[in-house]
N, C-alpha and C positions, 0 to 999 in steps of 0.2 A: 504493500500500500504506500509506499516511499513516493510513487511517482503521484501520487493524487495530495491537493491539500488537504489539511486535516479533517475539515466540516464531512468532505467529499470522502477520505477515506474512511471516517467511521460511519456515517452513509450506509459506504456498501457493505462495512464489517455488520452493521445493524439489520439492513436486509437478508446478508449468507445467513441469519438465525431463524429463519423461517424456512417451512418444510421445501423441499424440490427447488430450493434457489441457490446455486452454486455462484464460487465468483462470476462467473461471464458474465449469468443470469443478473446477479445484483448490480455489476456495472451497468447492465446494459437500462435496467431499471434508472440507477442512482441519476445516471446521465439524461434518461429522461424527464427524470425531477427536474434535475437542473434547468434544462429547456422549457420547464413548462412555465406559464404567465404565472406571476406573482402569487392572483389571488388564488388559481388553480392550486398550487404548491402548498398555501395556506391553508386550505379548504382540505385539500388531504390528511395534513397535518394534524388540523382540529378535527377529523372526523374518526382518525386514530386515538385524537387522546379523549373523545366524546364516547368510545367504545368502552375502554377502560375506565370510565368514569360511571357510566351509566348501566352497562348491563350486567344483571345480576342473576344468579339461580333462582328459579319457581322454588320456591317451598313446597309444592305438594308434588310434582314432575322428577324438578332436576333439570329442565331443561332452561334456556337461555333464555332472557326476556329483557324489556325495560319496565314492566310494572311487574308486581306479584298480590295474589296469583297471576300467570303468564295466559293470556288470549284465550288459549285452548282448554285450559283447567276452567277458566271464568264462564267458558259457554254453557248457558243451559243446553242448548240444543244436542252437546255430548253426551252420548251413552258412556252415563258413569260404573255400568256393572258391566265394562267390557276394559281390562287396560292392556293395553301393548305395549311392554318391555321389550327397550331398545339400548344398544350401547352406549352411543353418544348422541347428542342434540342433528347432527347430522344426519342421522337415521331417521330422527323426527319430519323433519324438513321435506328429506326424500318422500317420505309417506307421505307427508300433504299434499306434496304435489300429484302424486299418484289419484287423490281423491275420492278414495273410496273406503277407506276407513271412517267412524262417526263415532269410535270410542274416545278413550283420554289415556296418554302416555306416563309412563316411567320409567328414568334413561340412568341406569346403573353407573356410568360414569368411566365404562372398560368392561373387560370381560378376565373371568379366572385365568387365570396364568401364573402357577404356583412357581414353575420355572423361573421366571420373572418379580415372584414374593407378591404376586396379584392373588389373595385370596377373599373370600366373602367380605368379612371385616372391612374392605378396601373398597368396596363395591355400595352401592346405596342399596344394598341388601335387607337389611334393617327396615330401612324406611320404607320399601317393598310392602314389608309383609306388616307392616304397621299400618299402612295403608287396608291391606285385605282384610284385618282385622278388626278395623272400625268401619268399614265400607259393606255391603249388600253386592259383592261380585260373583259372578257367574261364568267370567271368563279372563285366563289370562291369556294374550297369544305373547307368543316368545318368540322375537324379532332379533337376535341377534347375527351377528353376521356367519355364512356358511362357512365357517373356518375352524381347524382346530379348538382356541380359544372360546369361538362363540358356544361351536356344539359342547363341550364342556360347560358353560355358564347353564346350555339349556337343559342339559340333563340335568344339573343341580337345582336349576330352580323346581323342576318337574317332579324329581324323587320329593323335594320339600310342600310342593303346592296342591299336588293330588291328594296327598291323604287329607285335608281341608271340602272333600269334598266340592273341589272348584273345576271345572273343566279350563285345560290346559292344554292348547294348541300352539303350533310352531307352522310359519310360512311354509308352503309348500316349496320344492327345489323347481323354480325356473330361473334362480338363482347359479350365480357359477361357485364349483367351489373355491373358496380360497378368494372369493371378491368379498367386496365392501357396497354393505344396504345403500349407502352415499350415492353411489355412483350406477347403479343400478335405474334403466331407465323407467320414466310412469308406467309402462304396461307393462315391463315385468314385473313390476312390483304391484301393480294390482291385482294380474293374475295373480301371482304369490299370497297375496292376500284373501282373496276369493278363494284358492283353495286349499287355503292353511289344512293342518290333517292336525288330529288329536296326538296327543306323545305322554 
């Protein structure tokens, strides 16, 4: 970073911390800050530090918001004896867009991975079943991602959820395995949805 001045190299040293952005990437970024009009530059700026300032976790979800409860929790028109446990907030989003879900989420926060020291305790596990325990549910579907990891999280919720007398479903596979709910486009994931299977 010797050859950039200082504002500019830590710039792109602050960009390379963000997923899939390598040097080039961040230069090629950093320098288009540079080029951009004043207010442009500024406007980015504050809308970075307006993120960090303002959005906060649902209380009842987990998932991301700027009020709490978040949007989707606050709806009556949600079917609240139906939850879809999801990994991350990203998985949420996905599903919306899909449009054919009408329950209410709860986004664990990762998936087990004892490898990794990722076990329940670590997970909004807890807050899961605090939930089904004050709540009138009749269904959980278990959206985690087709991956080692996820199917792990789903069997552990499943061995835990069924004996509750709760029906316990998991998306059907038009999913690949080893992808991410994220990135999965609206009609797969709606099929997936529609034909979740009991587990």
């Amino acid at each position: 970073m010797l050859y950039y001045p200082e504002p500019l190299a830590k710039l792109i040293s602050e960009l390379q911390k963000l997923p899939s952005i390598g040097p080039k990437t961040a230069q090629r970024i950093a320098m288009h800050i540079l080029r951009m009009k004043g207010d442009d530059a500024k406007s980015l700026g504050q809308s970075i530090s307006e993120v960090q300032d303002h959005i906060i976790h649902c209380s009842i979800c987990g998932s991301i918001t700027d009020r709490d409860p978040c949007y989707i929790c606050d709806d009556s028109r949600r079917d609240r004896k139906v939850i879809c446990v999801v990994e991350e907030t990203d998985d949420v989003i996905a599903l919306e867009k899909a449009g054919i879900f009408k329950g209410v989420y709860h986004v664990l926060m990762g998936a087990l991975s004892p490898i990794e020291g990722i076990n329940p305790e670590n997970l909004r596990i807890k807050e899961l079943f605090e939930r089904i325990n004050s709540q009138d549910i009749e269904e959980i579907v278990i959206a985690t991602n087709p991956n080692a990891q996820g199917q792990a999280t789903a069997i552990y919720l499943s061995k835990k959820i069924k004996p509750m007398g709760i029906k316990v479903t998991q998306l059907a596979y038009g999913l690949p395995i080893g992808g991410d709910i994220e990135y999965a486009d609206e009609v797969t994931l709606g099929k997936a949805l529609e034909g979740r299977r009991e587990i």
